[in-house]
Phi, psi and omega in degrees: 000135152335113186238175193281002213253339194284173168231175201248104189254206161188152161246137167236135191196196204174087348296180166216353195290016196243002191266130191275026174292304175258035149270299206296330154302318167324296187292327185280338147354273185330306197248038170166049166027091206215091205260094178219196161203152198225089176228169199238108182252156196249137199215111154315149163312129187076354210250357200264024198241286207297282173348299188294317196292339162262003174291300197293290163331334183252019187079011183285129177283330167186180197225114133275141193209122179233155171000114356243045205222030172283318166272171313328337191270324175334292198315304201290319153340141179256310173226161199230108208303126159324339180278324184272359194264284159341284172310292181112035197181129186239149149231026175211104173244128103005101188252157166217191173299291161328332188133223173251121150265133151276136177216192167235145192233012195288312154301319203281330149323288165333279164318338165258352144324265151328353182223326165285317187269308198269004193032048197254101163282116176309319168314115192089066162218132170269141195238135194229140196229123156248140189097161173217071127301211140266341184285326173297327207267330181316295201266002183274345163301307198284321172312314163291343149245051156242011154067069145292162167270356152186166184209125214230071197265130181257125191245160134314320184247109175304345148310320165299315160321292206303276199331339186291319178302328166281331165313337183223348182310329192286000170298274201195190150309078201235124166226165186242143177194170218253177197283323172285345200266043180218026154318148133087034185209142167231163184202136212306291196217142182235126170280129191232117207241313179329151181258031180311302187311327194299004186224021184024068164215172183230155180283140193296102179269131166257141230287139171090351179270027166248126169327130176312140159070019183277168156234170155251146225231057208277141168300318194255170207205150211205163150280341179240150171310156181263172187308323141055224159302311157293311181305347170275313172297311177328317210263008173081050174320154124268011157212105160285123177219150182262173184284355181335307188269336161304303188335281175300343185268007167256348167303304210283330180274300168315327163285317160327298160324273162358275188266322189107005210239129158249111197283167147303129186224014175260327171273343174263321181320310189312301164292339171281334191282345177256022175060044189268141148316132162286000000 
């Protein structure tokens, strides 16, 4: 039960009943005395602006925001972190006095993944990004300053690739192309930003474009591998990985935001991945 001592957080998504967000806020609560609550709303489609502002109006203290209403939450900010500016996409607001901060914590999560828990360096890597969503738009500042030797965003509609690419170019070496224009390319590490999984399906890849000894990247995470994920083991990964440890560690950066605290975040991965109880 609510006490009055609690503060109040939430993930608003569509779907959401599948999000490990409020066990993992919970633990990190726990584990750096921290007094909140934490819940997973389920928010219609078009709906999400009326949702936040009574999420807010009822005392709610921030927001994480996932698929599909990371720019609608961009809109809904009043001010906005440079990263979050960038991107065109929030998944963390802030309510204060001042008003709504928007920020993203989604690259920086992404990255620190990848280079702390899994030890993969980006630097020199040709890197294939799929989709130019919000989820795509969240990681490419960080991906690009971590100095690939390129980042190649791949679309169903290839305009939308293209558009991201003026958006980051002044980054690095970013170009855009529709799924057929990626024949005859390999690539280091292939990324999946797409919401394909949400239908266990993957975007139409053409055969040889992972790299001998590349990995794969699913943004998003199951309980069971994601579609992917298998499909990154077919193809003779050398790593398949799922968003978990994104998950959490963009988990850890938004409580920050948040409380000022930075939790440990190697004990909770370790436990979701192992079905372990928080």
């Amino acid at each position: 039960m609510t006490t009055p001592s609690s503060d109040q957080y939430a993930v608003m998504g569509n779907p959401i009943a599948h999000s490990q967000s409020p066990r993992i806020h919970a633990v990190f609560a726990a584990r750096t005395g921290q007094h909140l609550e934490y819940r997973a709303l389920l928010v219609e489609l078009g709906g999400f602006a009326a949702a936040a502002k009574a999420f807010r109006a009822s005392g709610g203290k921030g927001l994480n925001v996932t698929v599909p209403f990371k720019q609608d939450a961009w809109v809904f900010a009043d001010v906005l972190s440079a990263r979050a500016e960038r991107a065109g996409a929030v998944n963390t607001l802030s309510f204060g006095p001042a008003g709504v901060r928007g920020d993203n914590t989604d690259g920086p999560g992404l990255v620190r993944d990848l280079k702390i828990n899994h030890g993969f360096s980006l630097a020199g890597k040709r890197l294939l990004l799929l989709g130019a969503g919000g989820a795509a738009r969240g990681v490419l500042q960080p991906l690009l300053l971590e100095k690939p030797a390129q980042l190649v965003i791949a679309n169903r509609t290839a305009n939308k690739a293209l558009e991201l690419t003026l958006r980051f170019s002044d980054l690095g070496l970013v170009s855009g192309c529709g799924f057929a224009e990626l024949a005859g390319r390999s690539f280091d590490l292939i990324l999946n930003a797409t919401a394909a999984g949400l239908n266990d399906a993957i975007p139409p890849l053409p055969e040889g474009v992972l790299a001998a000894d590349g990995w794969c990247y699913d943004l998003m995470y199951g309980r069971k591998p994601t579609a992917f994920v298998r499909w990154g083991r077919e193809q003779g990964a050398a790593q398949a990985l799922d968003g978990l440890g994104m998950l959490v560690e963009q988990a850890a950066e938004s409580f920050y935001l948040w409380r000022g605290v930075w939790p440990e975040t190697q004990p909770v991965i370790e436990a979701l991945r192992n079905g372990h109880t928080l």
